[in-house]
C-alpha positions in Angstrom: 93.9 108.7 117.9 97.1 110.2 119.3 97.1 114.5 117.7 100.5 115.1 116.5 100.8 117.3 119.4 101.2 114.8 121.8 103.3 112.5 120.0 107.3 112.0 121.0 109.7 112.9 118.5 110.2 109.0 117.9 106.4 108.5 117.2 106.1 111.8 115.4 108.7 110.7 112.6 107.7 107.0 112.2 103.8 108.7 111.7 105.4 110.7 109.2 107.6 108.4 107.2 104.2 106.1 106.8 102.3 108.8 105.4 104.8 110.2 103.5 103.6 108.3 100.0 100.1 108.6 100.6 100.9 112.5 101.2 103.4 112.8 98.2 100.5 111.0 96.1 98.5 113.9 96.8 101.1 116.6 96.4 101.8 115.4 93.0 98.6 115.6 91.9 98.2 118.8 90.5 94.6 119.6 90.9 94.7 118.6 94.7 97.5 120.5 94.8 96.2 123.8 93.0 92.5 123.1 95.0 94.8 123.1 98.6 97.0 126.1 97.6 94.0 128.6 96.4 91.9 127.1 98.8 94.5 128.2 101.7 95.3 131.7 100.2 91.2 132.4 99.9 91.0 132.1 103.9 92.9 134.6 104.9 91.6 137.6 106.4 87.9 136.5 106.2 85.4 138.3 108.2 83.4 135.8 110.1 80.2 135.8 108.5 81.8 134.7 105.1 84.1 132.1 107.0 81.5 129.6 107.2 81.0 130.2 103.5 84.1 129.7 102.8 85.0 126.5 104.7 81.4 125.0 103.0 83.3 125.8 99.3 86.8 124.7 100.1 85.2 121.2 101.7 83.1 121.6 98.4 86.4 121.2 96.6 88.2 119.2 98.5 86.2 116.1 99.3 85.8 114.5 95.7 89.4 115.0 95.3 90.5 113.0 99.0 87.5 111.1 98.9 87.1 110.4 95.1 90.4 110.4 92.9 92.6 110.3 96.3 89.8 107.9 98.3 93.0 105.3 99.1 95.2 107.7 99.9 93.3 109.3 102.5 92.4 106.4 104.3 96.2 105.0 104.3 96.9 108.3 106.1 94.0 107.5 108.4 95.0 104.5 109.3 98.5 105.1 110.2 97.1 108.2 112.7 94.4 106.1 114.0 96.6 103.3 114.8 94.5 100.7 112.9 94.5 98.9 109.8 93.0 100.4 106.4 90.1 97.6 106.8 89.4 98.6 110.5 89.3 102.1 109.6 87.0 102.0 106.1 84.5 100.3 109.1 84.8 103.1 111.8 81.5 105.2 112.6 81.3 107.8 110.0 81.0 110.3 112.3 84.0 109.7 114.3 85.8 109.3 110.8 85.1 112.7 109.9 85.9 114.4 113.2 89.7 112.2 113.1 89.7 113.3 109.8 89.6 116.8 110.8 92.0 116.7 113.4 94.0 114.7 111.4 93.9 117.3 108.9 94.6 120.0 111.3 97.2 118.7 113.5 99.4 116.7 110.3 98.5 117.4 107.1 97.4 121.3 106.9 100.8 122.3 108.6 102.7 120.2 106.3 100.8 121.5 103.0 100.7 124.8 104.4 104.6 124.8 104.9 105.4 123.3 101.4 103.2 125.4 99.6 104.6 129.0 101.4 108.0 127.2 100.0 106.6 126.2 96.2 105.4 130.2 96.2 108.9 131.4 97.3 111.0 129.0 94.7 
């Protein structure tokens, strides 16, 4: 899996424009939406000893919703950042899944949400 990071600007857009339904499916759904945006704002600032807590409640919250209602979605975005098809993804190792998932997460989508919803708070 190629991180964002150390993508071209050419690679970079065409990852985005292939996500870019997948992502708007979630975005549009409002409990995702409201889950990501209180789940963001309740991070800031912890101490570390209630960090681990915290990330345990927002995964808590999360995971039905990307793995559940949004199960598709997620792995379409997968896919497209691991370079393989939806089928050759749903067989990966579980593991290694859930650790591209997290970079995946970090690297394109959290910066993306995290951007849009600082702009729905301002509008």
């Amino acid at each position: 899996m190629k991180k964002l990071t150390e993508m071209t600007g050419w690679e970079m857009t065409a990852t985005l424009a292939e996500i870019a339904e997948p992502v708007g499916n979630l975005v549009n759904d409002d409990a995702f939406w409201d889950c990501f945006v209180n789940c963001t704002r309740k991070g800031v600032g912890l101490k570390q000893k209630d960090a681990f807590r915290y990330l345990l409640r927002a995964y808590a919250e999360l995971m039905p919703l990307l793995f559940g209602a949004h199960r598709q979605d997620t792995f379409r975005i997968l896919s497209v950042i691991e370079g393989k098809s939806i089928e050759e993804t749903m067989q990966m190792n579980a593991m290694e899944l859930l650790e591209d998932a997290k970079v995946a997460f970090k690297e394109v989508l959290a910066p993306f949400f995290t951007k849009s919803a600082r702009s729905a708070k301002r509008g």
